[in-house]
C-alpha positions in Angstrom: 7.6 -7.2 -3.1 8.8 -10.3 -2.1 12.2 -9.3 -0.8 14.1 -11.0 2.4 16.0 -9.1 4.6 17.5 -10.2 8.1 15.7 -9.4 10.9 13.0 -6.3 11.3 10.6 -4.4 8.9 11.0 -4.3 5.6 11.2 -0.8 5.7 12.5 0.6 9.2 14.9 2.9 10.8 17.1 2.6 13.0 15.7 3.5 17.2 17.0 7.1 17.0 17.3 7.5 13.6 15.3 10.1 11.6 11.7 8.6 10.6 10.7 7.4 7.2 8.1 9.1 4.8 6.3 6.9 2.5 3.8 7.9 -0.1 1.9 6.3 -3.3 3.8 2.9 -2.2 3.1 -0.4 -2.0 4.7 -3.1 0.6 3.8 -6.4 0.1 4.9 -9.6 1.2 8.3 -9.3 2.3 9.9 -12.0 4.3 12.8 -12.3 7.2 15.6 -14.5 6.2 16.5 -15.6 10.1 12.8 -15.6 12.0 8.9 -15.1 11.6 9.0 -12.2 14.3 9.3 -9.6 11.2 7.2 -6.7 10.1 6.0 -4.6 6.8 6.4 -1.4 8.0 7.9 -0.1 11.1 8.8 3.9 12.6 7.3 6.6 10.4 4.5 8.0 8.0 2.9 6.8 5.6 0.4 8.3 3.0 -1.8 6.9 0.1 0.6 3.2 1.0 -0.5 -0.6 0.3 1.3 -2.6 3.1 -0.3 -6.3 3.6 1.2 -9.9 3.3 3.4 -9.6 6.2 3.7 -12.8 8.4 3.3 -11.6 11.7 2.3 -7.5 11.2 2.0 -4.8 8.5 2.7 -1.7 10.5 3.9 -1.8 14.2 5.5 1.7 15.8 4.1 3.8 13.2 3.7 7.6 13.7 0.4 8.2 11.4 -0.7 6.3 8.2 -3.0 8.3 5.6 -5.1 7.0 3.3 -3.6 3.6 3.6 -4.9 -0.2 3.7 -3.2 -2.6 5.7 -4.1 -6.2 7.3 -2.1 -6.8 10.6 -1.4 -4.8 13.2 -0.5 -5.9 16.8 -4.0 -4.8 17.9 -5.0 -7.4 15.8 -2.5 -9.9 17.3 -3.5 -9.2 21.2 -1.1 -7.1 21.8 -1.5 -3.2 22.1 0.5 -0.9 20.3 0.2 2.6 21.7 2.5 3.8 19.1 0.0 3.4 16.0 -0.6 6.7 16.9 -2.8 8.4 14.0 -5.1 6.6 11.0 -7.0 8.9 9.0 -8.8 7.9 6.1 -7.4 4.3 6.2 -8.8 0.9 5.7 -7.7 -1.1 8.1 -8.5 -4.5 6.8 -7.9 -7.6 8.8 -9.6 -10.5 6.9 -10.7 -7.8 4.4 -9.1 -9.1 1.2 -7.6 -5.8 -0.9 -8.2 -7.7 -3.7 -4.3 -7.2 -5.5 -3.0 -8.4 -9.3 0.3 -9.6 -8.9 2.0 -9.5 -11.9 5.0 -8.4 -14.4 4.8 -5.1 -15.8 7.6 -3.6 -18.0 10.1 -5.6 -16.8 9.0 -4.6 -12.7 6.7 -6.8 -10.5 3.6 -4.7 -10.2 1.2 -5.6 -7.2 -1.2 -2.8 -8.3 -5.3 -2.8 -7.3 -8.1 -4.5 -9.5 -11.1 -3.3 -10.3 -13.0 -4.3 -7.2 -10.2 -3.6 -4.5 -11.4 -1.4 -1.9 -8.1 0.9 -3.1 -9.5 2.3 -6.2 -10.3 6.1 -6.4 -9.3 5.8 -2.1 -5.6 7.8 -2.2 -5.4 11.2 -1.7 -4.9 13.9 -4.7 -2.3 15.9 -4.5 -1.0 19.2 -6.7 2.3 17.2 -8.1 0.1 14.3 -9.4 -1.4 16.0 -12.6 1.3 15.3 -14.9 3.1 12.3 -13.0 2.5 8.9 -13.4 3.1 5.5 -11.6 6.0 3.2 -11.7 4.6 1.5 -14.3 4.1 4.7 -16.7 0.5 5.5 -16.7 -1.0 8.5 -15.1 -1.1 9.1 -11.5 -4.6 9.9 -11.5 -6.8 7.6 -14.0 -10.6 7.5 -12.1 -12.2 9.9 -9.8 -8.9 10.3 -7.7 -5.5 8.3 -7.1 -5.8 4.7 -6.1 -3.7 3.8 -2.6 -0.5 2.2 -3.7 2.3 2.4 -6.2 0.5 1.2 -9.5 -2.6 3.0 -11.1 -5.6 0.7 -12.0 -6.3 1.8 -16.0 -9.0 3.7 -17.0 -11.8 1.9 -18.0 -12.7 2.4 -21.7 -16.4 2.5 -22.1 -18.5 0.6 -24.9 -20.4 3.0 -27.3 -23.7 1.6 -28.4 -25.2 2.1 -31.9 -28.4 1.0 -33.2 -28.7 0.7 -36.7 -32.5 -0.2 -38.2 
């Protein structure tokens, strides 16, 4: 969140280096120290991922995304990117706000989902998410299946109604 770095994506490799796997992660406005012409995300794969709030694109060169949200591609800018080869599941959501809560959570900056983002209960399930749980502590899984990002949005306690006469 929030990091500058020199010129690029704020998570890259290098041309013909090996490509990055992302999962349950969340990239969110990262900024180039030197010049605008910077990206989120940039050469690889990505699954159950968050990456918005990138001045000129979330994801460029990407080899599939899965089950993620993201904003601004170069579509989106004009341009055509044949390499954002494979989407499945994903929201791609230019002018779609994802709705985030940016905020400090044991001692970390947590951009995790609210109640109403369009990233709740979206993220894939998978076998090793049972018993793990988010950066923040809490269960991977607290609805009907994991939320897309880093953080888990809390499970929802629900009232209990009595009548008394």
């Amino acid at each position: 969140y929030s990091n500058y770095y020199a010129k690029g994506a704020a998570v890259t490799c290098g041309l013909n280096d090996t490509d990055i796997t992302i999962v349950n992660c969340t990239v969110y406005g990262n900024r180039s120290i030197y010049d605008a012409n910077h990206n989120g995300f940039n050469c690889g794969y990505a699954t159950n991922c968050i990456i918005v709030g990138h001045p000129n694109t979330d994801v460029y060169n990407i080899k599939a995304l899965v089950n993620c949200f993201w904003q601004e591609d170069m579509v989106t800018h004009g341009q055509t990117d044949p390499s954002l080869a494979l989407a499945v599941n994903c929201i791609h959501g230019h002018g779609l706000d994802p709705r985030l809560d940016v905020a400090p959570t044991n001692g970390v900056l947590a951009v995790r989902v609210t109640s109403r983002s369009p990233c709740r209960n979206a993220g894939l399930a998978f076998d090793w998410m049972t018993n793990a749980v988010d950066l923040a502590g809490s269960p991977r899984i607290c609805g009907k299946a994991p939320d897309i990002g880093a953080f888990e949005y809390p499970i929802e306690r629900q009232a209990t109604f009595m009548i008394v006469r």
